[in-house]
Structure formats: structure tokens, C-alpha cells
C-alpha positions in Angstrom: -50.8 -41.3 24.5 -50.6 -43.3 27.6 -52.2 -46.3 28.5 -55.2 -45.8 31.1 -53.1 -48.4 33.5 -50.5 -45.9 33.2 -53.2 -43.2 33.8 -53.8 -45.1 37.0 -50.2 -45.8 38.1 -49.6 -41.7 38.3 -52.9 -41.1 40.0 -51.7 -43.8 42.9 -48.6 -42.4 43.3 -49.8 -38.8 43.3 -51.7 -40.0 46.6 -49.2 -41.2 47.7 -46.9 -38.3 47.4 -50.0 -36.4 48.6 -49.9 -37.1 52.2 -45.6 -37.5 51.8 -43.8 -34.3 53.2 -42.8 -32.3 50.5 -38.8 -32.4 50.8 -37.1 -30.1 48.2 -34.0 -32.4 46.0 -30.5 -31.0 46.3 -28.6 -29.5 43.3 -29.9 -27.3 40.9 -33.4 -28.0 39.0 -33.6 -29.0 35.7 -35.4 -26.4 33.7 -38.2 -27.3 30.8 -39.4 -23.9 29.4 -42.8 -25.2 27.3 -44.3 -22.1 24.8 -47.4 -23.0 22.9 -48.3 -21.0 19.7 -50.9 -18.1 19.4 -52.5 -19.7 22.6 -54.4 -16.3 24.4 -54.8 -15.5 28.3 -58.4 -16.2 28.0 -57.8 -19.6 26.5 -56.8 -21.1 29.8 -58.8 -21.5 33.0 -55.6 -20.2 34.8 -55.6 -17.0 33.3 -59.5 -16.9 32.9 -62.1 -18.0 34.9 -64.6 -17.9 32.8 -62.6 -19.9 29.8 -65.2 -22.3 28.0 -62.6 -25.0 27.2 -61.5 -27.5 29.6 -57.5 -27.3 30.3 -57.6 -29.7 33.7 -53.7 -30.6 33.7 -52.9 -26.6 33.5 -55.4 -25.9 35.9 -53.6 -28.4 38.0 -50.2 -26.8 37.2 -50.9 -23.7 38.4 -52.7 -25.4 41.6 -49.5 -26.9 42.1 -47.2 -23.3 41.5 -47.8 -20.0 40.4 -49.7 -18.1 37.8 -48.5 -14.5 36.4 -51.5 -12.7 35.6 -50.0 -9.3 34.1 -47.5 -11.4 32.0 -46.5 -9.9 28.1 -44.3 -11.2 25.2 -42.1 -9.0 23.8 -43.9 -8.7 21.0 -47.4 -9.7 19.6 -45.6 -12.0 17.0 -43.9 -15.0 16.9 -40.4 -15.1 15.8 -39.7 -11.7 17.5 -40.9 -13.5 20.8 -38.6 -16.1 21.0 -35.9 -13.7 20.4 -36.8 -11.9 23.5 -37.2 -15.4 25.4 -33.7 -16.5 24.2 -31.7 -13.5 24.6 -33.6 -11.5 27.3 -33.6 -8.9 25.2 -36.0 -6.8 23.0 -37.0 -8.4 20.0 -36.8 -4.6 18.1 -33.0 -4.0 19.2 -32.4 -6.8 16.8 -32.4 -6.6 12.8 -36.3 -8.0 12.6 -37.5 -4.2 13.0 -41.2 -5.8 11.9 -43.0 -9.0 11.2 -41.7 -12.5 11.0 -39.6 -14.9 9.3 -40.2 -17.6 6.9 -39.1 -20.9 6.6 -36.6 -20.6 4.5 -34.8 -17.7 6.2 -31.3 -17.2 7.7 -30.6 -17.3 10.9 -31.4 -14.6 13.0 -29.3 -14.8 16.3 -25.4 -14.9 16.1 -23.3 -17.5 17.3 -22.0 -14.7 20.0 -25.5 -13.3 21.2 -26.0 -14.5 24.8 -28.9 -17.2 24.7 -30.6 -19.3 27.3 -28.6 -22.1 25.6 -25.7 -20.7 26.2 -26.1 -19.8 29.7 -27.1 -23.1 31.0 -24.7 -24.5 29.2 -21.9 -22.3 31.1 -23.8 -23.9 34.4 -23.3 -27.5 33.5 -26.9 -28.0 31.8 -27.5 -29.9 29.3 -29.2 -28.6 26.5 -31.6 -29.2 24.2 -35.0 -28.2 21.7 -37.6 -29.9 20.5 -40.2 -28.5 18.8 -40.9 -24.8 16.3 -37.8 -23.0 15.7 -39.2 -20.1 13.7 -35.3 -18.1 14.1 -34.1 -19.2 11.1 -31.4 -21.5 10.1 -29.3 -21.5 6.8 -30.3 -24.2 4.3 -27.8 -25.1 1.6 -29.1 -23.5 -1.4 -28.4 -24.2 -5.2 -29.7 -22.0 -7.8 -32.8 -21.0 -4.6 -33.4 -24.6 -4.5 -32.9 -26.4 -1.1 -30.5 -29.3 -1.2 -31.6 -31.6 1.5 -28.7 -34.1 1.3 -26.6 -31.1 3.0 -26.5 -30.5 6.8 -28.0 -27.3 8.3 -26.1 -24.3 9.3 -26.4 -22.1 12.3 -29.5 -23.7 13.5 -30.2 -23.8 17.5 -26.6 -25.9 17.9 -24.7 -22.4 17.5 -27.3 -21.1 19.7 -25.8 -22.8 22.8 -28.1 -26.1 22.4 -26.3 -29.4 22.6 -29.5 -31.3 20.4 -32.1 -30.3 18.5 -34.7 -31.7 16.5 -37.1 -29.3 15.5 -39.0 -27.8 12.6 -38.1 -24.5 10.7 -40.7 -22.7 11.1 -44.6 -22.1 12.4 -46.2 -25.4 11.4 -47.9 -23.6 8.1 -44.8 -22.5 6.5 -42.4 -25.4 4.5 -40.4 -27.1 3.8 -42.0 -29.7 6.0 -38.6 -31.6 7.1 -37.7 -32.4 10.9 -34.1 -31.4 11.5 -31.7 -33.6 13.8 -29.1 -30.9 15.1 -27.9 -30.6 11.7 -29.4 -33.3 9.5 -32.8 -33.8 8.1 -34.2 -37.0 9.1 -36.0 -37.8 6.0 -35.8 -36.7 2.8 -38.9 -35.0 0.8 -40.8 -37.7 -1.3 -43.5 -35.4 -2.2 -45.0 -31.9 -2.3 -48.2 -31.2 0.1 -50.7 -28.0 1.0 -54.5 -27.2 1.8 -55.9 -24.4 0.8 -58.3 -21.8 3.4 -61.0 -22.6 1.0 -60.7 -26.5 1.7 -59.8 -26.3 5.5 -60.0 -23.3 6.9 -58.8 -24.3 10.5 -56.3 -26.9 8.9 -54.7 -24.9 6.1 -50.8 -24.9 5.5 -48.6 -24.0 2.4 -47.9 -25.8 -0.5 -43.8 -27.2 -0.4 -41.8 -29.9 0.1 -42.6 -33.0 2.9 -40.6 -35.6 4.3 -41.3 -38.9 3.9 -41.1 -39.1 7.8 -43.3 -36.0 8.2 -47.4 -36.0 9.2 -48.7 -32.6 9.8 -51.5 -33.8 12.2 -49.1 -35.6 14.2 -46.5 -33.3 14.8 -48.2 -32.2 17.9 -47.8 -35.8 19.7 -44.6 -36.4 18.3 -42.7 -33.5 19.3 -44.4 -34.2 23.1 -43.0 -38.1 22.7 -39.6 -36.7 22.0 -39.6 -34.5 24.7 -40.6 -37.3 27.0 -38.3 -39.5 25.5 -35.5 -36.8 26.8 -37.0 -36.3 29.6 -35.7 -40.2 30.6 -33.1 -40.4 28.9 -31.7 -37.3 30.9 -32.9 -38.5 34.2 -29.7 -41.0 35.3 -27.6 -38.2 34.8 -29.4 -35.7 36.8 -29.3 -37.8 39.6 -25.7 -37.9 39.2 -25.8 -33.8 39.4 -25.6 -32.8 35.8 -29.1 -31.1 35.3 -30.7 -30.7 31.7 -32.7 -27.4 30.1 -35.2 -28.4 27.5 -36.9 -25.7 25.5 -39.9 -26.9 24.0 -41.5 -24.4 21.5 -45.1 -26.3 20.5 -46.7 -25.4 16.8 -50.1 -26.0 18.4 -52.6 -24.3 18.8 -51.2 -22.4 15.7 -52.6 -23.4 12.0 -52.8 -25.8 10.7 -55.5 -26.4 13.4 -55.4 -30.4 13.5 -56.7 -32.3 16.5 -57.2 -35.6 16.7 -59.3 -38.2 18.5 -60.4 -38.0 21.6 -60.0 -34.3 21.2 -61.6 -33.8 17.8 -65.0 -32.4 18.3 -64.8 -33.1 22.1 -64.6 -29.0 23.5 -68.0 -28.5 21.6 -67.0 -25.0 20.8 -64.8 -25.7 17.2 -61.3 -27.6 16.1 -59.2 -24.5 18.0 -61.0 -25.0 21.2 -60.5 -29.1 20.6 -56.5 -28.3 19.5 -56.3 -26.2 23.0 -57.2 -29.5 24.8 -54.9 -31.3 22.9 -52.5 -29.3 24.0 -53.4 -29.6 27.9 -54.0 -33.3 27.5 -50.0 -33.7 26.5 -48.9 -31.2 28.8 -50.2 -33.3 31.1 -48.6 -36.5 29.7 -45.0 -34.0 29.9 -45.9 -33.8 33.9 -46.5 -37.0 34.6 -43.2 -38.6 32.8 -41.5 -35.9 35.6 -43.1 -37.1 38.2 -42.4 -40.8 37.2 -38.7 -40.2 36.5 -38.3 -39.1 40.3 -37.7 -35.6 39.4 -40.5 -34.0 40.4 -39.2 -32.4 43.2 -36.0 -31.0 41.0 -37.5 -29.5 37.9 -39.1 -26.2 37.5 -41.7 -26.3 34.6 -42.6 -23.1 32.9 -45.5 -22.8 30.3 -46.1 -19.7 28.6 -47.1 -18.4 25.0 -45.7 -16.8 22.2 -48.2 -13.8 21.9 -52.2 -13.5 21.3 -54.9 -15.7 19.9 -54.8 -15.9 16.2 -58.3 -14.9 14.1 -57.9 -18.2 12.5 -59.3 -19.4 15.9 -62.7 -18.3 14.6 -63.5 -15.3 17.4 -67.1 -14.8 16.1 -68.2 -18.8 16.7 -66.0 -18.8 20.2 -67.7 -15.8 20.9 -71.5 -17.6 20.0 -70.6 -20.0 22.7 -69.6 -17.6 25.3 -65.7 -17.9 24.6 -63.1 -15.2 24.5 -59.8 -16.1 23.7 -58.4 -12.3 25.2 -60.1 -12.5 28.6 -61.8 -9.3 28.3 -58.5 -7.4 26.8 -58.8 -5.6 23.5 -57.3 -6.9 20.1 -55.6 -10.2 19.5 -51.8 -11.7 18.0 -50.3 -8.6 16.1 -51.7 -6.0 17.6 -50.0 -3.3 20.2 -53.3 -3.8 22.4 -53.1 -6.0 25.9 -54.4 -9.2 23.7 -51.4 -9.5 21.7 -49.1 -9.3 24.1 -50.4 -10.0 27.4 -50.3 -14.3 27.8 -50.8 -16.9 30.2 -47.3 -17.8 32.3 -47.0 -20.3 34.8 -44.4 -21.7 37.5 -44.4 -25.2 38.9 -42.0 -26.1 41.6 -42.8 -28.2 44.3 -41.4 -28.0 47.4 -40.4 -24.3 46.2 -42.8 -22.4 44.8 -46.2 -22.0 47.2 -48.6 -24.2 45.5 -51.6 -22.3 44.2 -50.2 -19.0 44.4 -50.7 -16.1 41.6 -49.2 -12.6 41.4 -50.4 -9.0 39.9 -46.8 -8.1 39.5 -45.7 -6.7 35.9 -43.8 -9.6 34.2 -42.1 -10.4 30.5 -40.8 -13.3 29.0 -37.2 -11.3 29.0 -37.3 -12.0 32.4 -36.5 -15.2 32.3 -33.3 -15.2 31.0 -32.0 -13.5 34.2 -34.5 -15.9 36.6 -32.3 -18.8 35.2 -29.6 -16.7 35.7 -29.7 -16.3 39.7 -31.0 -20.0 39.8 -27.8 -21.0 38.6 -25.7 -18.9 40.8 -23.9 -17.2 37.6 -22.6 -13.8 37.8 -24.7 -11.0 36.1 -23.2 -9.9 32.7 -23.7 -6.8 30.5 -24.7 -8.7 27.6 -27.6 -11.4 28.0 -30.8 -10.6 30.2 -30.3 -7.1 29.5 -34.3 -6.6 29.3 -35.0 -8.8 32.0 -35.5 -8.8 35.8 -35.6 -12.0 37.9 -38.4 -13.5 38.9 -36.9 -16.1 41.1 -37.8 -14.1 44.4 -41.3 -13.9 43.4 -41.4 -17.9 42.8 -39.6 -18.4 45.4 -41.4 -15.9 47.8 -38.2 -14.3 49.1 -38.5 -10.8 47.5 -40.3 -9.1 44.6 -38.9 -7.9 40.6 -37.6 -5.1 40.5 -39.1 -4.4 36.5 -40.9 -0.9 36.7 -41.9 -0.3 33.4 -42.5 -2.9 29.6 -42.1 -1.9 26.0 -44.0 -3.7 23.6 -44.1 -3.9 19.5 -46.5 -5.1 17.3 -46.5 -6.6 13.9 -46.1 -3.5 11.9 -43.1 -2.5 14.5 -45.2 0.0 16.4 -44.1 0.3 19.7 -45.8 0.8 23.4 -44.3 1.5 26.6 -46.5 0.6 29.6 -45.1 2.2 33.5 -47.4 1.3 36.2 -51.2 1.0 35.1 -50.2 4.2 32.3 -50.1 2.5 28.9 -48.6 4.8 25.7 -49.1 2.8 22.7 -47.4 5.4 19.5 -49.4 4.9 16.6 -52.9 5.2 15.6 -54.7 2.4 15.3 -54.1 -1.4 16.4 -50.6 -1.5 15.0 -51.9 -4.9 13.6 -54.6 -6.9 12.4 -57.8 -6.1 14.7 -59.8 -2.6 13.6 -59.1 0.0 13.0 -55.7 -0.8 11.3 -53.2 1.4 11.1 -54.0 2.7 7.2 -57.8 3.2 8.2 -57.2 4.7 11.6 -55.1 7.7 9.6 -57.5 7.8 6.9 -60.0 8.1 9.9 -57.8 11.1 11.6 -57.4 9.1 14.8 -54.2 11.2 16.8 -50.6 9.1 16.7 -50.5 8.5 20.4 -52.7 6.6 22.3 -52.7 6.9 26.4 -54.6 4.5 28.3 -54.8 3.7 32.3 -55.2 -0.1 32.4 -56.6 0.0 35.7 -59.3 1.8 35.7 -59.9 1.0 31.6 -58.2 -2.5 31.2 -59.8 -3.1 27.9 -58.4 -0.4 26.4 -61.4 1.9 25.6 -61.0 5.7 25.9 -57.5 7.4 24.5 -56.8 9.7 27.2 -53.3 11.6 25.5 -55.3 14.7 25.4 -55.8 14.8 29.4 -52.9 13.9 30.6 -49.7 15.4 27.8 -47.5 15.3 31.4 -47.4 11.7 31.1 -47.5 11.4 27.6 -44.0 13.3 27.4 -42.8 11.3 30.8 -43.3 7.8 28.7 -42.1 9.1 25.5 -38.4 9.8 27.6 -38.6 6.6 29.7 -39.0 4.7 26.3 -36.1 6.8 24.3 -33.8 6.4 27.3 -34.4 2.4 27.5 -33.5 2.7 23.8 -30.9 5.0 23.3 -29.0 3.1 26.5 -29.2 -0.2 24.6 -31.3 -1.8 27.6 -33.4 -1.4 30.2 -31.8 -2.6 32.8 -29.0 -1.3 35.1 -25.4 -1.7 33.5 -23.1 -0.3 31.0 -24.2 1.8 28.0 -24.9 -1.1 24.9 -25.6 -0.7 21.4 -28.8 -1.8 19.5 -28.1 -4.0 16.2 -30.0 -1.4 13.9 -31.1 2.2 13.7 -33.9 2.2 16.3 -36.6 4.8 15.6 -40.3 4.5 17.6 -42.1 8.2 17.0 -45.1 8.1 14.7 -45.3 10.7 11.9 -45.9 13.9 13.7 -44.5 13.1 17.1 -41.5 14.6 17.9 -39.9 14.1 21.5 -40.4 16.6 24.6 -37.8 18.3 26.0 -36.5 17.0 29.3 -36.6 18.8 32.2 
């Protein structure tokens, strides 16, 4: 953490800049794409007025840009998320047709997928990740043992990164190793885990740790290596050869580990402390931009990966007046608004209006093509082909063009949303919040479920049975996006799997 001198340094030269003009750099921006874990809408003053834990620094990030308040992963998981962030496109046209992967599991993106790597890469970027991969890499396995002496294959390096140094998975799953674009840094000296029973907010599984590896400081190390880059890149931006980090956090994820000053310091319990963790170093990650003179010439994104977990402890937050879903119903794995809808924000002075917010329908898809017209590369079939920009609305020069958002939960249900009309095809939550998909059939509950977000954002009455027009109108809108292998305009592409969405008992209308 930095020194309160320090501390006082950036507040004297934010003053400064204060009453400056603000003059926008020449070039193209760097790009830093920041995605905490299991961190919900309602977590976050930005996205939630009434939120009961303190998050100053994003508070003052979207003062300074502009906050998407109808935002939605791709899905309400993890590893299916960051394939939609990568690719721009839908987690479910993919192989992962349902849940997540482990840490131990191949890698999930080809070499030849278009990624965000690879794009800014094609633009001159360089390129690099720090922090949760959670998309698989191939270990070198003997017998189903790991060898760590060997170099990993087909981590974030084939991926179109130029250096990473990351962790495999979420922060709960092992081996517990950090990976140097290739090479483990240090090898396991010992084998480490806490059970529910003895932590229940710090639990992670039993496996392998390296000797260089502390669970409760992962947090602050991965935000020191980011800052590290962050200078280390900075000469050569000012040269004209811009860098894209992508920094995926494990926090505010289990193992739920805050330290000092932030243990015990939110008064609501250790997730609510993590969460200002969290803001406290995302702060720390604006200030070393600000100090390396690029300020002016990086856009700063922070998003999630889906919901808030129930390992955040909803019945105490809710004791102290704390909901971590803002209002919307269900939490991560569920089809509901809470597992998919997440905060998103945009900081760029001297581009985007300071303080603004927008209404508009957005997904983390859409940033693939954003960085794609803020580079000035040509639109291609492949890559981006579930997104539309959102560099008009940042830059307040137009509007996105998206119309309609298909989501998928844990258990690979699927919803399509079009306007304020939400269709969600299956029967219960699709995840983890009641009724769950076995005791919702059990119950009788119908297949479909039709809800109008604005006049019933929390998701309260199923309205199929009134409206069976627009039930059949979003059941074609979601087989055509599909069947067409995107949702975009552009030539006809093919999913990487079978694709099939209808519930038991739901068969497709006939078009007219």
C-alpha cells in the first residue's frame, strides 16, 4: 500500500490538474479492462445508492466517467463470462454448454478464436494479464499428477497476450502456483486448505502451494504487479506504442481474506471489508495512472464477472440494511437480473463526460467491438460477433445499436431479454437461489417465464400466460441469434457445439 506522503503527493497534484484545462493526449489510449469476482450491482455506491459499504475511489471513477446501469455478463458464472469478454461472443456457442472449469482443466479458447488479445495486438498494443485466468491452460500431466518443473501450454500467451502471470483458476480451486507466461514461479513446498467449518468466509481446497504463494496476499500482489506494468509500460507509450492490460481480480470471491485496515473496518462482515479492499487498490491502480502522465491517455474499465456469491453471507448483509442485488431478484448462477446484471464503468478524461450514467442495454460482449472502433480496425466476421460498440455512448457521439441480450445460467438455461420484455426458459432460478430448477418442476411451476422489467424489475409475477404473442416473438428472436451463429449483422457463422435452449415441453411457434 502507499505511503500517506504518497497519498498526499496525488491529492496535490489532483488540484492541480483540477483547475488545468482538460486537453485530451494524442494517439490511441492504453486500455486496462479491471473485472472483480462475484462483486454484485448493489455492492457499489455507483450502481446503488443505498449500498452500505464504502467504495470512495469507484465512486470517484464514475464521477470522473460513466456508469452503465442496465449492464449484464454473458452469463451468471465465471469462466463462461470471461469467454464472452475475450471473444465478444456468447459464452454457450462454445463447448462449456453449463458450469465452470476447474483448475486443472484444458484450455478452453483456441489459438485461432479472435480474442481481445489478439486484437490489440493487430493494433500495436501491447499485451498483457495479471491476475484469475479461470479458461484453462494445459498442465503437463504424468500418470494425473502435475509436473511443475514443465512449462505451461496454451495458457493466455496463445490467446494473443504478450505476458502473463496469473493464477489458474478462482482463488479457491488449486494448485495454488503463480504462472509467468509459461513457467511457474515457485515450486510447491507443501499442501494447504481450510475447510467451511473452520472459515466459512476464508475457505479454499486442499492442493498443492508454492513456496512463493500466500492466499491472503494475492489480492495486493496481483494490484503491485499491475502497477509495476503500469510504469514499466509508460516510456513506451509516450513513444506511441500503447499497452492493454487485462486484470481479472479473485477478490471479492472466496476465500474471503481482507486484511488490515480493511479487516473488520465496513462493520457489516469480512465480504463487505474484502469489497473495500478491493476499492482501496483500485484506487492505488488510478493513482499510479495519473502519476505516470497517462491520465489523459488511458481508458479504465471496471466491471464484474456475474452476481454476488451466497458465501457473502446475504442474511447478515441483509440485518445491516445491505443488498448485494440492488433490489433485483436472485444472485451469481441464477438466470434472474442478479446474476447477470453488474456494475460497469468508463473513465476517460478529457473524453468521456465526467459524471455521466446511461439506461442503455449493455453486455460485456460489447466490448470487444468498442476496442475495436477505438483502434480504427476493420470490422470482421469472426471476433465481436455478440457485441455492439459502445464507444459512441462514451464518447457521446451516437448511441449502441444492441436491441436485444441473451443470457445463461449455471445449469445452461437460457433467457433472452428485448426491450423491458424478459423470457427466461425454464422453471425455476436456473441456479442456486429458490426455487431451483428440480423443486420448481416438482412444484409444477410452467417452463417459460415472461417478465416486463420495467414495470416489475425484481422479477415478481410470470406473465407468459398474458402475453403468448411475445412469448413466441422472443422464442424466434432467440433461435434466429442462434441458428445464425451471432447476433450481430454479418455472414451466417457456426456455433462450436449442438446448441439447444427449449425446456422440456416447449416447442418453437411457427413464424409468420
Amino acid at each position: 500500500m502507499r505511503s500517506l506522503t504518497s497519498r498526499l503527493v496525488v491529492a496535490l497534484t489532483l488540484c492541480c490538474l483540477a483547475a488545468a484545462p482538460v486537453v485530451a493526449a494524442e494517439g490511441p489510449p492504453n486500455v486496462i479492462l479491471v473485472m472483480a469476482d462475484d462483486l454484485g450491482i448493489g455492492d457499489i455506491s455507483p450502481t446503488n445508492p443505498a449500498c452500505k459499504i464504502k467504495t470512495p475511489r469507484l465512486q470517484a471513477m464514475a464521477d470522473q466517467g460513466m456508469t452503465f446501469l442496465d449492464a449484464h455478463t454473458t452469463s451468471a458464472v465465471c469462466t463462461p463470462t470471461r469467454y464472452g469478454l475475450l471473444t465478444g461472443r456468447y459464452n454457450w456457442r462454445s463447448r462449456l454448454a453449463r458450469g465452470v472449469l476447474s483448475g486443472t482443466s484444458e484450455h478452453l479458447i483456441p489459438a485461432d478464436r479472435p480474442t481481445l488479445g489478439h486484437l490489440m495486438q493487430s493494433a500495436g498494443y501491447h499485451t498483457s494479464m495479471i491476475g484469475k485466468w479461470h479458461l484453462g491452460w494445459d498442465w503437463h500431466k504424468a500418470g494425473g499428477d502435475i509436473d511443475f518443473t514443465k512449462p505451461v501450454l496454451n495458457g493466455p500467451d496463445i490467446n494473443g497476450f504478450d505476458a502473463y502471470y496469473a493464477h489458474c483458476g478462482s482463488l479457491d480451486m488449486p494448485p495454488y502456483v503463480w504462472v509467468d507466461t509459461g513457467r511457474i514461479t515457485a515450486a510447491p513446498d507443501r499442501e494447504e486448505g481450510v475447510t467451511a467449518k473452520e472459515d466459512r468466509y476464508g475457505w479454499y481446497r486442499k492442493g498443492p502451494i508454492g513456496a512463493d504463494f500466500s492466499i491472503p496476499e494475492v489480492l495486493p500482489h496481483l494490484f503491485d504487479k499491475a502497477i509495476s506494468t503500469i510504469e514499466s509500460r509508460a516510456a513506451d507509450t509516450k513513444q506511441g506504442r500503447p499497452f492493454f492490460l487485462y486484470l481479472p481480480l479473485p477478490a471479492p470471491h472466496t476465500p474471503i481474506v481482507p486484511l488490515p485496515p480493511f479487516k473488520d473496518a465496513s462493520g457489516l462482515n469480512p465480504y463487505a471489508d474484502f469489497v473495500m479492499q478491493v476499492d482501496h487498490l483500485m484506487g492505488e491502480l488510478l493513482d499510479c495512472v495519473q502519476e505516470a502522465g497517462l491520465d489523459d491517455n488511458t481508458l479504465v474499465i471496471f466491471t464484474s464477472d456475474n452476481g454476488c456469491s451466497p458465501q457473502a453471507n446475504f442474511d447478515l448483509l441483509r440485518e445491516n440494511d445491505h443488498d448485494p442485488s440492488a433490489g433485483y431478484r436472485g444472485h451469481k448462477a441464477d438466470i434472474f437480473e442478479g446474476g447477470h446484471r453488474v456494475p460497469l464503468i468508463a473513465r476517460w478524461p478529457g473524453h468521456i463526460a465526467p459524471g455521466s450514467s446511461t439506461d442503455t442495454l449493455a453486455c460485456l460482449t460489447d466490448i470487444y467491438p468498442t476496442l475495436v472502433e477505438l483502434t480504427d480496425q476493420p470490422n470482421a466476421d469472426r471476433g465481436g460477433e455478440d457485441g455492439f460498440s459502445l464507444l459512441p455512448l462514451l464518447t457521446g457521439s451516437g448511441s449502441s445499436k444492441r436491441t436485444s441480450l441473451i443470457s445463461h445460467s449455471i445449469d445452461g438455461s437460457f433467457a433472452i431479454r428485448q426491450g423491458p420484455w424478459k423470457l427466461c426458459l425454464c422453471s425455476g432460478s436456473g441456479g442456486w437461489s429458490e426455487p431451483k430448477e428440480a423443486a420448481a418442476k416438482k412444484q409444477g411451476l410452467p417452463p417459460v417465464q415472461l417478465f416486463h422489467l420495467g414495470d416489475d424489475p425484481a422479477e415478481t409475477s410470470n406473465i407468459a400466460n398474458a402475453h403468448p404473442d411475445r412469448v413466441a416473438e422472443l422464442l424466434l428472436l432467440l433461435n434466429a441469434q442462434v441458428q445464425a451463429g451471432r447476433s450481430t449483422p454479418g455472414n451466417q457463422l457456426t456455433n462450436d457445439r449442438d446448441v439447444t435452449f427449449l425446456p422440456e415441453g416447449v416447442s418453437l411457434p411457427t413464424a409468420n
